[in-house]
C-alpha positions in Angstrom: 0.0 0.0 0.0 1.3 3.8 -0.5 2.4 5.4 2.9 3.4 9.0 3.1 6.7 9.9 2.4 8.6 8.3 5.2 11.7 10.9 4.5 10.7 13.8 6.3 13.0 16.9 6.3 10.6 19.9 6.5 11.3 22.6 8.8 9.7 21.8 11.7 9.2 25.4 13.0 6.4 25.5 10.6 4.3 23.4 12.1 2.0 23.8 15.6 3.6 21.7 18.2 2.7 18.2 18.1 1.9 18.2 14.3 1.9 15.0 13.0 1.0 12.6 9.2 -0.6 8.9 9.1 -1.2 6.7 6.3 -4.8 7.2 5.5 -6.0 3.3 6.7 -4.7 4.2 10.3 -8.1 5.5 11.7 -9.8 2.9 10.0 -7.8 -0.2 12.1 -8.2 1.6 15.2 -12.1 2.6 14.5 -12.8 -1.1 13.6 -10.4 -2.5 16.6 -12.8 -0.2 19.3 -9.0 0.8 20.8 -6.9 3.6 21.0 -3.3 4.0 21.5 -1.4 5.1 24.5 2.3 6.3 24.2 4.9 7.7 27.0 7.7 9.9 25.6 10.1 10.7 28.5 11.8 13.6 26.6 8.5 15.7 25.7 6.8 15.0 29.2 3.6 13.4 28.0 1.2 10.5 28.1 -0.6 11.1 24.5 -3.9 9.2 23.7 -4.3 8.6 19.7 -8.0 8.0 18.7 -10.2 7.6 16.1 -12.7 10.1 15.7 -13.7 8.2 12.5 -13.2 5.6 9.7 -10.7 8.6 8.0 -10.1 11.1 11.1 -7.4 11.0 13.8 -7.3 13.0 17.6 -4.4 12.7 19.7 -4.5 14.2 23.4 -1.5 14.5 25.7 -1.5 15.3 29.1 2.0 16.3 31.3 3.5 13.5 33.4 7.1 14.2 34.3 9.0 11.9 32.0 6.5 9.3 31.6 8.2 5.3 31.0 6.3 2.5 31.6 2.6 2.5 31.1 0.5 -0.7 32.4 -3.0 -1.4 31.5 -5.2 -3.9 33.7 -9.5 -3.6 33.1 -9.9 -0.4 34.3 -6.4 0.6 35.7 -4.0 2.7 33.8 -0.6 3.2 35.8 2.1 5.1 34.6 6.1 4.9 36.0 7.4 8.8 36.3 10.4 10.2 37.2 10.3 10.1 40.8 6.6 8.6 41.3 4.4 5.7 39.8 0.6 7.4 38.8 -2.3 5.1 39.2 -5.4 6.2 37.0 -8.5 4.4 36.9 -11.1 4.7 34.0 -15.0 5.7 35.1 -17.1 6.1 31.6 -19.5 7.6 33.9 -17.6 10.4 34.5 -16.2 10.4 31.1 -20.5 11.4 29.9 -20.9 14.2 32.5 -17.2 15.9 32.1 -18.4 19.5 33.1 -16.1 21.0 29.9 -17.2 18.4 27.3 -19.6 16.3 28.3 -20.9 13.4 26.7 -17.6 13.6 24.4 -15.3 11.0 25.8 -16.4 6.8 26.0 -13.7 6.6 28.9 -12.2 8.9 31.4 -8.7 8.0 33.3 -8.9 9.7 36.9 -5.8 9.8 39.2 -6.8 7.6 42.1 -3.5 6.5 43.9 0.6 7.9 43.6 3.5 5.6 44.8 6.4 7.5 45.5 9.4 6.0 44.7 11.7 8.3 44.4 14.5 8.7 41.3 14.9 5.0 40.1 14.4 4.9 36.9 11.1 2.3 36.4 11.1 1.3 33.0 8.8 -1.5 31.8 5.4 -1.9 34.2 3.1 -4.1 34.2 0.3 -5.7 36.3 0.5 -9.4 37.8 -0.5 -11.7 40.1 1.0 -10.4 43.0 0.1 -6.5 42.3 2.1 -3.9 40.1 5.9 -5.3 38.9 8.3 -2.5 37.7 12.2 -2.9 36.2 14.2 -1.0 38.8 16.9 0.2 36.0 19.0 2.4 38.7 19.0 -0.7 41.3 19.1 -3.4 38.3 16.5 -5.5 39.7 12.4 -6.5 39.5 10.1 -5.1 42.3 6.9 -4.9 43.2 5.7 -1.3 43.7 3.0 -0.7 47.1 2.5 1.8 49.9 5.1 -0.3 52.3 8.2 1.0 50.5 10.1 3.1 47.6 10.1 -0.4 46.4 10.3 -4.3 47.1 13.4 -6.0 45.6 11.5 -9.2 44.5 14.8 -10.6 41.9 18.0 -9.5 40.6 20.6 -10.8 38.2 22.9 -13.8 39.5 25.7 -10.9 38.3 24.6 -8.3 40.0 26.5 -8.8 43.7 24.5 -6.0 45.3 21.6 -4.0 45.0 23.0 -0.2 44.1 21.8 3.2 42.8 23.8 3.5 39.6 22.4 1.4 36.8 25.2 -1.5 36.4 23.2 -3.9 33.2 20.8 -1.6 32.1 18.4 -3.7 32.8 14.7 -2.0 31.1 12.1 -4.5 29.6 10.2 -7.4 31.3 7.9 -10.0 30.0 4.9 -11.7 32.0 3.0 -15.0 31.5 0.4 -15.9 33.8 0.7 -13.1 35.5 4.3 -13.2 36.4 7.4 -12.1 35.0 9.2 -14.6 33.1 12.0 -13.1 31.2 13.7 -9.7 31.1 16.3 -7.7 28.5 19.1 -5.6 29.3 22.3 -4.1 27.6 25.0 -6.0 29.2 25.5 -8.4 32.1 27.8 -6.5 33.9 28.2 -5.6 37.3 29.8 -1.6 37.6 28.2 1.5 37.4 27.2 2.0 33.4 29.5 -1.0 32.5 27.1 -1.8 29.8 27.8 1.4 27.6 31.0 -0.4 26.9 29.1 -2.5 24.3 26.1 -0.6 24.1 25.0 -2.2 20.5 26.5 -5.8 21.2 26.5 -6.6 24.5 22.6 -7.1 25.4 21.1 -10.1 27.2 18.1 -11.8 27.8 17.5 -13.8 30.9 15.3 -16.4 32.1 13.8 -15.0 36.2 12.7 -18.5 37.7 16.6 -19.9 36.3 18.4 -16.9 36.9 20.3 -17.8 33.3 21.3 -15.8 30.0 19.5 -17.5 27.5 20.4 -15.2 24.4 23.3 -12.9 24.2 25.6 -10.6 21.9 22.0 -8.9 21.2 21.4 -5.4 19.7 20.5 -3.0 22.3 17.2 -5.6 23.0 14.1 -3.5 24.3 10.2 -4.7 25.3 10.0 -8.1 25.7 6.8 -9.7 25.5 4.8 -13.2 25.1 2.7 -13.2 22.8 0.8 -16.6 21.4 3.4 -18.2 23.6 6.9 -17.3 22.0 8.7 -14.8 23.1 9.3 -11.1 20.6 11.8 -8.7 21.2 12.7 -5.4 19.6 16.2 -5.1 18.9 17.3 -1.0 19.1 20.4 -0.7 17.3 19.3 -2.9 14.2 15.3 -1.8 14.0 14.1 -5.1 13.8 11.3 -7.1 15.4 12.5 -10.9 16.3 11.4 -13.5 18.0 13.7 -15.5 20.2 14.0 -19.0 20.5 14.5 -19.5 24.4 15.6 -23.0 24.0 18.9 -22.2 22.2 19.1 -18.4 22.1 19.0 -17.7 18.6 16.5 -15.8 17.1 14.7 -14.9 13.9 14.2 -11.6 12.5 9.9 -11.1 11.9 10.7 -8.2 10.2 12.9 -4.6 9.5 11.3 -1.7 11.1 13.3 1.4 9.8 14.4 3.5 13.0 15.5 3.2 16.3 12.4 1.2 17.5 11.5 0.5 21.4 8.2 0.3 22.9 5.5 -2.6 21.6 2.2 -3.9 22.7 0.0 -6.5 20.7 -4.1 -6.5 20.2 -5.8 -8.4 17.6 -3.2 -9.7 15.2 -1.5 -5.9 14.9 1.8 -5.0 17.0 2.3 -1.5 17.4 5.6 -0.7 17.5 7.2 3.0 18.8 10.1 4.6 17.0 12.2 7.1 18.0 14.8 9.3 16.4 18.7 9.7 17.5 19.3 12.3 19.9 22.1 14.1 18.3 23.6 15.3 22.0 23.2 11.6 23.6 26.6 9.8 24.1 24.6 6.7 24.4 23.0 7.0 20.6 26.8 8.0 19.3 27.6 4.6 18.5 24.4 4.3 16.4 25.0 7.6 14.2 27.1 4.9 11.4 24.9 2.1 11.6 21.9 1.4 9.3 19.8 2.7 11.9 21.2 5.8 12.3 21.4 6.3 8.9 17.4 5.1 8.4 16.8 7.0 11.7 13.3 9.2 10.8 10.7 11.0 13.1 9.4 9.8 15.8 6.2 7.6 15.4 4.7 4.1 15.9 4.5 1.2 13.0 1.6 -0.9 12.9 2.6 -4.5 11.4 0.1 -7.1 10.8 1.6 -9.9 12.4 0.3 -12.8 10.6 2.1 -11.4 7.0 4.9 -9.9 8.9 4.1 -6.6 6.9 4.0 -3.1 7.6 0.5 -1.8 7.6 0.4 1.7 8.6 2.3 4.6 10.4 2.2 7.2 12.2 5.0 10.3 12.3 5.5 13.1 14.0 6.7 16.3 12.6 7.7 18.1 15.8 8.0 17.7 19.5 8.0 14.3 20.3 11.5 12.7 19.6 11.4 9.7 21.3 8.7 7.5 22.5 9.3 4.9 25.4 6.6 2.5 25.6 3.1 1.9 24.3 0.2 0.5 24.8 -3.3 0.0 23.8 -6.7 1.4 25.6 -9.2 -1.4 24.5 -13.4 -0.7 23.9 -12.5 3.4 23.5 -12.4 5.0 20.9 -12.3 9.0 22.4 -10.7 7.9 26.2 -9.9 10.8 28.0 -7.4 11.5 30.7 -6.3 14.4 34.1 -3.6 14.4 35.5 -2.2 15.7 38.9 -1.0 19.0 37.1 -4.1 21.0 38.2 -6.8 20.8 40.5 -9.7 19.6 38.1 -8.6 16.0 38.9 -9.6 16.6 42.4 -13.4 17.4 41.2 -14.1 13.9 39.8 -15.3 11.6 42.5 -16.2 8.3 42.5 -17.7 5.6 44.8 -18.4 2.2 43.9 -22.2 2.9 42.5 -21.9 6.4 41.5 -20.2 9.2 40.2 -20.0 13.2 41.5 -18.3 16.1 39.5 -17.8 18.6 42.5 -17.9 22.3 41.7 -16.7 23.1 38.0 -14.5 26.3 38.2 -16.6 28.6 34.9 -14.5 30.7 32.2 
């Protein structure tokens, strides 16, 4: 199918922030999937919701979080790792109809409900198990579980990893769950020294097995999101752009397909992946090594891919043209089709009030 020109080199000036392009069949997957997509990007401070408003029409809403990471989706839960905190919002449609500014606009409304404060330590992927909300601790290179007891509970770590310190040592960042509990996790190296693992930043990433506690593929590109999916395990490789899938018996794996672009963040629904690309920060020592390499060179704006998995093809994209650069993780907000979203930024979260059989909107401050 034709795409828009991939290529993009306008001047970005000329466009209002967070201007974007889509290949025209993009609205129409999402419209007939009842979903919308949810992406963090760290570097532009936002959680942005893109939508179908219809079979050929588009609407994307961001809302500030302080360098948004990991998102995690469970029924009605939405959480969201920050910088310092992890944001737990939960959806109330009821809300959503009676939302004093635009009512009956949105089919679901994310509230803030709870905030775990963790302080600085870098959560990367999150997701929801059996035992409550998991995170990847990248500063402290270990798995926790994320409550009101603590900053966070240590739950595994690494067999190389002697002790549990504030300064990053494997880069440890995606996780994969089955069954409700995490099974396998990617980082850049298996080293065991603060930012060892920049050494061989586009060589030296792992995958381990949690319940063994062994490296079961190695000498991987710059490995990102992990995640089961009809039972075998796909991975995103960084520093090469493609999509594999890993065989966990011997550690080799076999590439599903090219994405051009730096490419991290993935989540599946239906028989689509959608797959985030960012471009190279020209200032970052840690995308220096990538500037030479086919993805630096293929590097374009910012985006997610939509690949049909079955055919292992491309389907549709979406780019953006200015202010988001890079996009951490995403994932998809089923039945809703216009969700909407507060945050803690200003008080109008604090008018939305729930209890378990009915819904208030306090006193709407008036223009």
């Amino acid at each position: 199918m034709d795409f828009m020109n991939n290529n993009i080199n306008q001047d970005d000036s000329n466009y209002p922030p967070f201007s974007c392009t889509h290949s025209p069949n993009l609205p129409e997957i999402l419209y007939n999937l009842k979903c919308s997509i949810a992406i963090s990007t760290y570097q532009a401070g936002k959680l942005i919701f893109i939508s179908p408003l219809s079979n050929d029409k588009l609407m994307q809403l961001p809302r500030d979080f302080e360098k948004p990471m990991g998102i995690a989706v469970s029924g009605n839960k939405l959480g969201i790792a920050t910088k310092q905190e992890v944001v737990i919002l939960a959806n109330s449609p009821s809300l959503a109809k009676t939302y004093p500014p635009k009512p009956n606009t949105y089919d679901a409304f994310y509230m803030p409900r709870a905030t775990y404060y963790t302080g600085f330590v870098d959560i990367h992927d999150l997701h929801w198990g059996n035992k409550g909300l998991w995170g990847v601790n990248t500063s402290f290179s270990c798995v926790v579980l994320i409550d009101e007891n603590y900053s966070f509970t240590p739950k595994w770590k690494p067999k190389f990893i002697t002790e549990l310190e504030h300064d990053d040592y494997c880069h440890l960042n995606g996780m994969a769950m089955k069954d409700g509990e995490p099974l396998y996790v990617s980082a850049l190296g298996a080293t065991n020294s603060p930012k060892a693992w920049k050494e061989k930043i586009t060589t030296g990433g792992i995958v381990i097995d949690i319940p063994s506690n062994e490296i079961i593929s190695k000498e991987l590109a710059m490995p990102h999101s992990p995640r089961i999916y009809d039972n075998k395990l796909y991975m995103l490789l960084s520093a090469t752009g493609e999509l594999v899938c890993i065989d966990t018996n011997n550690g080799s794996y076999e590439v599903v397909l090219k994405v051009r672009g730096f490419v991290r963040g993935m989540c599946k629904y239906g028989d689509y992946l959608f797959i985030g690309k960012s471009k190279l920060r020209e200032t970052s020592t840690t995308f220096e090594k990538l500037k030479d390499t086919a993805v630096g060179r293929e590097s374009q704006n910012a985006g997610v891919s939509i690949v049909h998995l079955p055919t292992a093809k491309v389907v549709a994209e979406f780019l953006y043209l200015n202010s988001v650069e890079e996009i951490y993780d995403i994932q998809i907000i089923p039945d809703a089709i216009r969700p909407g979203i507060l945050n803690t930024k200003t008080p109008e979260h604090t008018l939305g009030l729930s209890i378990p059989e009915k819904t208030f909107w306090a006193d709407f401050p008036t223009a």
